[in-house]
N, C-alpha and C positions, 0 to 999 in steps of 0.2 A: 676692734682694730681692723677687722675686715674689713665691714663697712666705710671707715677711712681710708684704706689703701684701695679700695673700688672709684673712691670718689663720690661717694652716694651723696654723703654731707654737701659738696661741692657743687656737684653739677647736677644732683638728683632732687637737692630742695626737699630733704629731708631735714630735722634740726636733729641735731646730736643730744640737743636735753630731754627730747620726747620722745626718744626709742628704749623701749622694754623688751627685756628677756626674760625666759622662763626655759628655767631646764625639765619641767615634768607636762607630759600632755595632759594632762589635768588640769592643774594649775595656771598654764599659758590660757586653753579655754574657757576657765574658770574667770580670769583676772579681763580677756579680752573682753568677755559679756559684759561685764561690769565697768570698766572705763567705756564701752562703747565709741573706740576711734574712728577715725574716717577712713585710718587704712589699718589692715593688718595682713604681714606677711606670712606665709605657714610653705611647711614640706610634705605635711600631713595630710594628705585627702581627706581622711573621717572629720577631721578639726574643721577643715573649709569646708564641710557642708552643714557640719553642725553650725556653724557662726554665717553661714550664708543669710538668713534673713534676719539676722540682727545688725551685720557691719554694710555700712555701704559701701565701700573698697576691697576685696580682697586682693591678693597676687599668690597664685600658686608656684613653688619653683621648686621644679624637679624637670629633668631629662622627658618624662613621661608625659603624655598629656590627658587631662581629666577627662574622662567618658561622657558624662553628664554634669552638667555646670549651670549655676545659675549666671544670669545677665550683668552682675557684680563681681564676677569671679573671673581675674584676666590671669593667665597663663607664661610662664618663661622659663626658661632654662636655668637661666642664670640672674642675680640681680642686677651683674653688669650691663646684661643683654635687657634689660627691662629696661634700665636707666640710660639705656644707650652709654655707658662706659666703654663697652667692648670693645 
């Protein structure tokens, strides 16, 4: 629902049938390796470097910004602020 009240669906040109969730870090990195999307979202630093040379898109989004990064790994605050919703 978040995603919908951001607008992401909308003006972010994401589809709403091809976003997955995963409540355990495990399982999210687990499931990300194996579908192999073109984007995936994390809050997790360990997780986005672990999947750095497997996905071609990441987007990290946390307040903080990542130390070390690979050239696949964009950064933001917020999704809105990614998607220019904000």
């Amino acid at each position: 629902m978040a995603l919908t009240d951001a607008g992401i669906f909308t003006s972010g040109g994401l589809v709403k049938d091809k976003v997955l969730f995963c409540s355990t870090e495990n399982g999210r990195s687990s499931f990300v390796r194996q579908l192999e999307p073109d984007w995936h979202i994390e809050s997790n630093p360990e997780i986005i470097f672990q999947l750095a040379r497997f996905i071609k898109y990441q987007l990290y989004v946390s307040a903080s910004k990542l130390e070390r990064t690979a050239s696949n790994v964009f950064s933001s605050p917020s999704l809105e602020n990614f998607f220019g919703c904000a």
